[in-house]
C-alpha positions, -999 to +999 in steps of 0.1 A: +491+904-874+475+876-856+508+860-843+519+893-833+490+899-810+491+866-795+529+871-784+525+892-753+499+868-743+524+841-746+551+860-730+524+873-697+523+832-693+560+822-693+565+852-668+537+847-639+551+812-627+585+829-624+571+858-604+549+832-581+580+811-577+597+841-561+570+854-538+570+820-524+607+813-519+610+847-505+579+839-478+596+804-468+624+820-457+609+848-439+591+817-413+626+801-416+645+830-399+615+840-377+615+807-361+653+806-357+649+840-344+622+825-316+644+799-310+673+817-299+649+840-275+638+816-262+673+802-251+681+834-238+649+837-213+661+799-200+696+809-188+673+834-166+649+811-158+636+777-159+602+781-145+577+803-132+547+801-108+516+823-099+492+813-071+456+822-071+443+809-035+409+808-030+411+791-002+434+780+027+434+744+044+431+742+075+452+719+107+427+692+110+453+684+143+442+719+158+406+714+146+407+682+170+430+697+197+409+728+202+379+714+208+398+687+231+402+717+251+371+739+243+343+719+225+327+741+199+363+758+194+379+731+164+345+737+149+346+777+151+382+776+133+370+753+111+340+778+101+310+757+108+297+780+132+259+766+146+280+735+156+303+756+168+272+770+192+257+738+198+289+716+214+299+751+233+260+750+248+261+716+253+294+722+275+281+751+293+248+730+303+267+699+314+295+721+337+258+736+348+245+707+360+276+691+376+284+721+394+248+732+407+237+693+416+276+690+433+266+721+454+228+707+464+246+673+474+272+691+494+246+710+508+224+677+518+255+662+528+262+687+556+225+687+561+220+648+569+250+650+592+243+675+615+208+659+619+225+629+628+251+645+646+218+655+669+196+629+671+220+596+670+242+595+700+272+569+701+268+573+741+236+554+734+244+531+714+275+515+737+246+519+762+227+490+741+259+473+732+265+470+773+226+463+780+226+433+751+254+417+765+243+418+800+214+405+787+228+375+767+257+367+777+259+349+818+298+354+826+296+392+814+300+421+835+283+447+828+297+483+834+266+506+856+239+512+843+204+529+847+173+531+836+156+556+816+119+567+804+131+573+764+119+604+751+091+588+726+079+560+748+098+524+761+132+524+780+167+531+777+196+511+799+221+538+801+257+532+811+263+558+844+268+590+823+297+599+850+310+564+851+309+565+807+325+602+806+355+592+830+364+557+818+353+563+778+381+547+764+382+510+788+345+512+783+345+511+743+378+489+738+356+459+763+329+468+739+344+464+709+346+427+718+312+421+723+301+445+690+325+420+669+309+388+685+271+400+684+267+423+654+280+422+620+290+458+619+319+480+635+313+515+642+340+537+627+366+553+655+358+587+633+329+605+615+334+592+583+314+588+553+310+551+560+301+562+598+272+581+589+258+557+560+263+526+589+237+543+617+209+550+590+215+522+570+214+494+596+189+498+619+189+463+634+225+472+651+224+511+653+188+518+650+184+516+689+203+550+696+182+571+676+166+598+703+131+586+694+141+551+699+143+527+729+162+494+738+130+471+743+127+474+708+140+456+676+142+477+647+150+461+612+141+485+583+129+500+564+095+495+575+102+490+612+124+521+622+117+553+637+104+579+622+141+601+627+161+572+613+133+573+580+138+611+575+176+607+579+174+578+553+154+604+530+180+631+534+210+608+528+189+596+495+185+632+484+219+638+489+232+608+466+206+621+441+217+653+437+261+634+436+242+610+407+231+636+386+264+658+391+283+628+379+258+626+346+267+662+341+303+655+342+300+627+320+279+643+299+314+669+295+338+639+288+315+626+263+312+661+247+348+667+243+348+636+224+324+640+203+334+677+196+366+666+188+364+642+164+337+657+146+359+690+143+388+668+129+358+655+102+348+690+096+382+706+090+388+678+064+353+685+047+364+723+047+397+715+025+378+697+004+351+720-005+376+751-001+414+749-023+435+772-038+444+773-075+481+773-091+489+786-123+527+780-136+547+777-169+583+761-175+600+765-207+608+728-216+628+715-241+604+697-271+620+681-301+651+701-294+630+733-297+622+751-266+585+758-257+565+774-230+545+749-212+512+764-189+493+747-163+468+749-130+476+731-102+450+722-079+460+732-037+433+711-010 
């Protein structure tokens, strides 16, 4: 009785490894084909295609060239584009100021200009002053002869020795050429033939040779400036500083431009390039690439600045 009991006992043992062989062999070839079956679907997507790509941009660079070239043209613009705004509103201020200043100084120092010469213009008189010319030489030199001339009570005190103003108006031309001669020998300056620039800074400026034919002048006297000249050559001298003031500081305010495009520009070309490096775009791809003769699907972010 006891070894017939102990016989399915026996049996259940010899039986179970069988079973559990089975179950196992029968799993391993279930991964075998599942894998071959991966494989060959995976062959199949890469005669469609190799690769794939998607783009998530967060951000776009920007042309560090226009960045530069705008505010080449515009200062403030290169940094507007390249969305650093308050610079943006300072270089653009600093532009408007400078253009201010040129423009507003260049119209004070125009306005001078005229200002100065028409005072000239009416209180200088080139008549007089080939009046002294004449009067200087008949004074000083013995072989000279003179062309006519008169005397004069001057306006502000002293004498003028004034050529005949009918004798001067008819023979103008002989009168200044002889002249000429004597202004080259006895003075260091020549009057210009026209009412330049260098014309009117020559009667104001050197009194000693032109400071005689000033209408509040007269030829007894020897003027050398600045401290000894009449008091319409000083105010003259004033105006003509004011005017070359006001030129000064309208040629700060266009440098101050030049210097501001410069400065804008190269600091937009720095500020674009900050920009892409704080703002880029993010790639995500995959390629199905051939590993150990099995073919895989590779992923991967790419990095856009």
């Amino acid at each position: 009785m006891r070894n017939i009991a102990l016989l399915p006992i026996i049996l259940s043992f010899l039986v179970m490894p069988l079973k559990a062989e089975k179950f196992f062999n029968s799993g391993h070839e279930y991964v075998l084909a599942r894998r071959i079956q991966l494989k060959q679907e995976a062959m199949a997507s890469v005669q469609k295609a190799d690769s794939s790509s998607t783009a998530y941009k967060i951000g776009r660079p920007l042309s560090i060239t226009k960045a530069v070239v705008f505010s080449s043209v515009i200062p403030g613009i290169g940094q507007f584009y390249a969305k650093s705004y308050i610079k943006a509103a300072v270089f653009f201020a600093v532009e408007v100021a400078a253009w201010t200043i040129y423009f507003s100084n260049r119209k004070k120092g125009d306005e001078k200009d005229s200002e100065f010469k028409a005072y000239a213009d009416a209180r200088w008189s080139e008549y007089r002053y080939w009046s002294y010319v004449n009067w200087v030489a008949d004074e000083y030199y013995e072989n000279y002869d003179p062309f006519p001339w008169e005397t004069y009570e001057a306006d502000y005190g002293g004498y003028w020795y004034l050529i005949d103003p009918d004798y001067y108006n008819a023979n103008q031309d002989e009168i200044i050429s002889v002249l000429r001669d004597i202004e080259g020998t006895e003075f260091s300056h020549r009057l210009p033939d026209t009412k330049t620039q260098q014309y009117y800074e020559m009667i104001g400026k050197y009194p000693g040779q032109f400071g005689n034919a000033w209408d509040d002048a007269n030829f007894d006297s020897q003027y050398s400036g600045p401290s000894n000249i009449t008091a319409h050559n000083d105010y003259y001298m004033s105006m003509r500083d004011d005017s070359n003031r006001f030129y000064d500081i309208a040629q700060y305010g266009l440098m101050a431009v030049l210097v501001n495009h410069v400065i804008s520009a190269i600091e937009a070309g720095f500020n674009a390039r900050r920009f892409n490096r704080r703002h880029f775009a993010v790639e995500m791809s995959y390629k199905n690439m051939n590993y150990k003769s099995e073919y895989v699907n590779m992923f991967g972010l790419n990095l856009i600045w």
